[in-house]
Each structure stands twice: as structure tokens, then as C-alpha cells.
Backbone as CSV, one residue per row, in Angstrom:
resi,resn,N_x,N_y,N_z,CA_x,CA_y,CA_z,C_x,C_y,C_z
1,UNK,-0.097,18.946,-7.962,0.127,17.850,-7.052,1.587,17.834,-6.606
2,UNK,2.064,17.956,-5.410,3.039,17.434,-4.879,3.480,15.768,-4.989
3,UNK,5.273,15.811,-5.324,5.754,14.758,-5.060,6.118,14.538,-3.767
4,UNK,5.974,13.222,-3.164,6.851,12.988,-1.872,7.477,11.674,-2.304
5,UNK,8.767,11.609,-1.539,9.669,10.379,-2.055,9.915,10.218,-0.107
6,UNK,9.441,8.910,-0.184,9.509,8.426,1.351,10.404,7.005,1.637
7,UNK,11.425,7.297,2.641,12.621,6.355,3.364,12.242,5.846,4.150
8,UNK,11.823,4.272,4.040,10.990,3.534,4.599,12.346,3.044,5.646
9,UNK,11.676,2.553,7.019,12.831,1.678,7.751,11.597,0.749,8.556
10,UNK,11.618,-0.646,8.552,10.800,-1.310,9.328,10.988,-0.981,10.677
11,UNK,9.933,-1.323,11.786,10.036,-0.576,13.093,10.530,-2.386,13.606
12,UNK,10.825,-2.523,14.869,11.022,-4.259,15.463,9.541,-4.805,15.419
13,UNK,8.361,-3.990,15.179,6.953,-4.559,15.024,7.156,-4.899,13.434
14,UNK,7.398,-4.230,12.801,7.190,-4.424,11.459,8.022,-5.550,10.946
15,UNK,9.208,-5.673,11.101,10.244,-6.710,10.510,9.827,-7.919,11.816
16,UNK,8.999,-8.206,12.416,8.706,-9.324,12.805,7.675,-9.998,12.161
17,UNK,7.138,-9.071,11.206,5.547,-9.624,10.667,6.342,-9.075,9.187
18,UNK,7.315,-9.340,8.944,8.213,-8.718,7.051,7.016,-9.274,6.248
19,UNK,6.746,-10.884,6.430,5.692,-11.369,5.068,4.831,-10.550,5.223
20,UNK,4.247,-9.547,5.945,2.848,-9.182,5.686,3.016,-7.756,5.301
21,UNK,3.927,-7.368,4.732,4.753,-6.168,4.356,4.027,-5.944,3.056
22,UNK,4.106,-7.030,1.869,3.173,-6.314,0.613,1.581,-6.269,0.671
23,UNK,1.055,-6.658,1.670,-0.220,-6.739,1.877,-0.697,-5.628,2.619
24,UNK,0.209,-4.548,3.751,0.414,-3.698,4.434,0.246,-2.581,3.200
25,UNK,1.212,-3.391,1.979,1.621,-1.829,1.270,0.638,-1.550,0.368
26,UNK,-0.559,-2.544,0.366,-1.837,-2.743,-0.324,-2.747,-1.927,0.326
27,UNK,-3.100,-2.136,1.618,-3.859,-1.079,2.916,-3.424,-0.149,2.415
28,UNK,-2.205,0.552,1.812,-1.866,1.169,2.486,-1.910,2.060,0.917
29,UNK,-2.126,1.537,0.000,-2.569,2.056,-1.402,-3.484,2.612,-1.351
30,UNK,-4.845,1.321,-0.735,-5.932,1.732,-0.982,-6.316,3.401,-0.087
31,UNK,-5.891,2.624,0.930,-5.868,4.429,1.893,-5.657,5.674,1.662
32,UNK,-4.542,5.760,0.725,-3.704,7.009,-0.116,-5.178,7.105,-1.243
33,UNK,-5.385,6.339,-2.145,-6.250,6.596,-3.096,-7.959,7.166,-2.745
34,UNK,-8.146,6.591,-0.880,-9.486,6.791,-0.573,-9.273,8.454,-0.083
35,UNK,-7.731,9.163,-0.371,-7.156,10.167,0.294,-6.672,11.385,-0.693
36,UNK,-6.888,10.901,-1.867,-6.456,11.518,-3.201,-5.206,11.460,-3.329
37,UNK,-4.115,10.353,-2.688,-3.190,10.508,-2.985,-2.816,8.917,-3.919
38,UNK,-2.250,9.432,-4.895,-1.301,7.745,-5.904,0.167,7.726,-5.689
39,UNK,-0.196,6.576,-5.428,1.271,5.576,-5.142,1.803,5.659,-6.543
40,UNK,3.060,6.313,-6.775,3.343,6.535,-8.029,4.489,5.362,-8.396
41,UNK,5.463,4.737,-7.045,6.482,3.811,-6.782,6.500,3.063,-5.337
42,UNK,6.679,1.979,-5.642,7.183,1.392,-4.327,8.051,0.212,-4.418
43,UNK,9.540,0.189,-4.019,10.675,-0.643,-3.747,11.001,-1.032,-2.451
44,UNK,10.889,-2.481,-2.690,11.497,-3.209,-1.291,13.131,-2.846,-1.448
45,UNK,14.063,-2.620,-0.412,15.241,-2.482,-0.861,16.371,-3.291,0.211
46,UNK,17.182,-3.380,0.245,18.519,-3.956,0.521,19.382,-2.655,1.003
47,UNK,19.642,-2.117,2.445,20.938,-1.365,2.802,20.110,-0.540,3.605
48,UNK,20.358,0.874,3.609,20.051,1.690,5.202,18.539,1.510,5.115
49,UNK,17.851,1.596,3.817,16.386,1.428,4.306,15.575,0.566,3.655
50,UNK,14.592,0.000,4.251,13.826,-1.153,3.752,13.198,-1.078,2.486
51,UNK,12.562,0.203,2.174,11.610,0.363,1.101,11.534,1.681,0.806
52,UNK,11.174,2.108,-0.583,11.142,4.021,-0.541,9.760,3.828,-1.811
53,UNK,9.274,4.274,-1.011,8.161,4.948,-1.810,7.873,6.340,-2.534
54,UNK,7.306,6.686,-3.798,6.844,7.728,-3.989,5.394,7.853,-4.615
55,UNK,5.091,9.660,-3.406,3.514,9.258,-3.847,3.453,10.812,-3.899
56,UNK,2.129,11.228,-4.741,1.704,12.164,-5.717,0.381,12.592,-4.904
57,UNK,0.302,13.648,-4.182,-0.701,14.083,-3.989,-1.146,15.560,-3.224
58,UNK,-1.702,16.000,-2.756,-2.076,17.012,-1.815,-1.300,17.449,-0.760
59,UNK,-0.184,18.457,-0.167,0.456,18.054,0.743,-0.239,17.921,2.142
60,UNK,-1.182,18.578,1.922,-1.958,18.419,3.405,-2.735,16.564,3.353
61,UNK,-3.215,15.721,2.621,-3.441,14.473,2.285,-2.430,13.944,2.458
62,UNK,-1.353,14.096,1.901,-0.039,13.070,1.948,0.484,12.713,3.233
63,UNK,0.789,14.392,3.860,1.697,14.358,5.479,0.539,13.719,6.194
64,UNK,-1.474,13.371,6.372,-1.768,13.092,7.304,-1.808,11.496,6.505
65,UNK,-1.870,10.969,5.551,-1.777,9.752,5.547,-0.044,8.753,5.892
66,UNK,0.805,9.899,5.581,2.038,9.069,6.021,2.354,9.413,8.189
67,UNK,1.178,10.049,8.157,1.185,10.057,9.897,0.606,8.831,10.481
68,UNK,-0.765,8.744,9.516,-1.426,7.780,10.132,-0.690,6.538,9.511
69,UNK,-0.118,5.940,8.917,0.526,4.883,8.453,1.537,4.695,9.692
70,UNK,2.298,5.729,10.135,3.312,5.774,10.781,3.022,5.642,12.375
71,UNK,1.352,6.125,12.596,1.096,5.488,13.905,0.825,4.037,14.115
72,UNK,0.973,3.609,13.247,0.359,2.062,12.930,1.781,0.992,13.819
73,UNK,2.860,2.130,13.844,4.109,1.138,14.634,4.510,-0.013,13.374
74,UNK,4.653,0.138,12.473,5.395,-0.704,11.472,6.829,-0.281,10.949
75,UNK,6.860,1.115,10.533,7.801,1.945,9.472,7.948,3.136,10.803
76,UNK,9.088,3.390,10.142,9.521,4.828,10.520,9.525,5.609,8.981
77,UNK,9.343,6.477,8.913,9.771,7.013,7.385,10.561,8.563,7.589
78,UNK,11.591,8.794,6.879,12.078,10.461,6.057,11.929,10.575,4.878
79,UNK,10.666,11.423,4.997,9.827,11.834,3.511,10.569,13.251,3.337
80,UNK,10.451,12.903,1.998,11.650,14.358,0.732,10.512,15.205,0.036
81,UNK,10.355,16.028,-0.163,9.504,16.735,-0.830,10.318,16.490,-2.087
82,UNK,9.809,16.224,-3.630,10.231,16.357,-4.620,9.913,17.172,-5.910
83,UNK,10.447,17.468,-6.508,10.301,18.023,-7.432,10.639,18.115,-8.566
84,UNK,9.788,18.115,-9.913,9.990,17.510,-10.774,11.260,18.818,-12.087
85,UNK,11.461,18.678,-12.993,12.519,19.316,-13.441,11.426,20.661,-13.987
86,UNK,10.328,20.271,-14.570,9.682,21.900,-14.837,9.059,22.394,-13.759
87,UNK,9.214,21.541,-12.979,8.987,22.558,-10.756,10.133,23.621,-10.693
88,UNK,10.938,22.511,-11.157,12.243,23.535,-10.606,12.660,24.234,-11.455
89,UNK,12.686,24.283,-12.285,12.873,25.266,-13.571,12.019,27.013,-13.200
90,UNK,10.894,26.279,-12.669,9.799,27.920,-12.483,10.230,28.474,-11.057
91,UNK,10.826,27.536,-10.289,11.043,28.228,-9.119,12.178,28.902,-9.104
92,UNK,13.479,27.944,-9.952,14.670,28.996,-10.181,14.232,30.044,-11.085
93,UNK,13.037,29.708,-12.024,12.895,30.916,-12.894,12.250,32.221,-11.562
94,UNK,11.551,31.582,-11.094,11.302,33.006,-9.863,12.042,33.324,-9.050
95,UNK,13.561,33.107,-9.177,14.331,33.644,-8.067,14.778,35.043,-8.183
96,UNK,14.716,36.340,-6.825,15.085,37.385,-7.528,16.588,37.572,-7.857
């Protein structure tokens, strides 16, 4: 399973409707899970971006559910591919 760690920014649609933001991020669970993907984190935050999520799943599942979230006109997001320390351990171990 792939990590993704996603940089949430409300869109001017989204921060006009902010209260309906944890109920959004509920849709928006269930969707990932009807998608094989788990919401592994999610923080409301304070400074360049509103909220960062991280979620665990398929990369082909993940990129079309954070598309379709993102056509929805709420969020903008810059999603990170992540990786965990024995990811990276095997990949530096495969370097030639």
C-alpha cells in the first residue's frame, strides 16, 4: 500500500461553507474506504494550509479519489507520496 500525505487549502467555495468541513471529511472517508483506500490522519490546521491528510492505499485508487474530491470545488490539495522508513531502507538498499 502506498502512503499519500495531502496539503489541504480550502477553495473560496469551501471556506464559505468551513462548518460543513468535518462532515465533508466524513463523505469523504466513507468514499476512500468504498475505494480501498484508509484515512490513516486528518488535521484541521492554522498557517499556509487548512488541513493535511494522510491516506493508505492503491496509487491508482488514491490519485482518482483525491481527483474526484478535488472536482467537488472545495480544496485544492499537494499530495506527497510517502514513505515509510523500511520503504526507504529497500529502495536505498537497491541503489546501484
Amino acid at each position: 500500500m502506498a502512503t499519500f500525505i495531502s496539503l489541504v487549502n480550502f477553495t473560496d467555495q469551501g471556506i464559505r461553507a468551513v462548518q460543513d468541513s468535518p462532515d465533508r471529511f466524513q463523505a469523504f472517508k466513507a468514499l476512500g474506504e468504498k475505494a480501498g483506500v484508509t484515512v490513516k490522519a486528518v488535521y484541521w490546521t492554522v498557517g499556509n494550509y487548512d488541513l493535511v491528510l494522510v491516506v493508505e492505499g492503491d496509487e491508482a485508487a488514491a490519485t482518482a479519489l483525491l481527483l474526484k474530491v478535488g472536482s467537488l470545488g472545495n480544496t485544492r490539495t499537494q499530495t506527497l507520496r510517502g514513505f515509510s522508513e523500511q520503504e526507504i531502507r529497500k529502495i536505498i538498499g537497491s541503489m546501484p
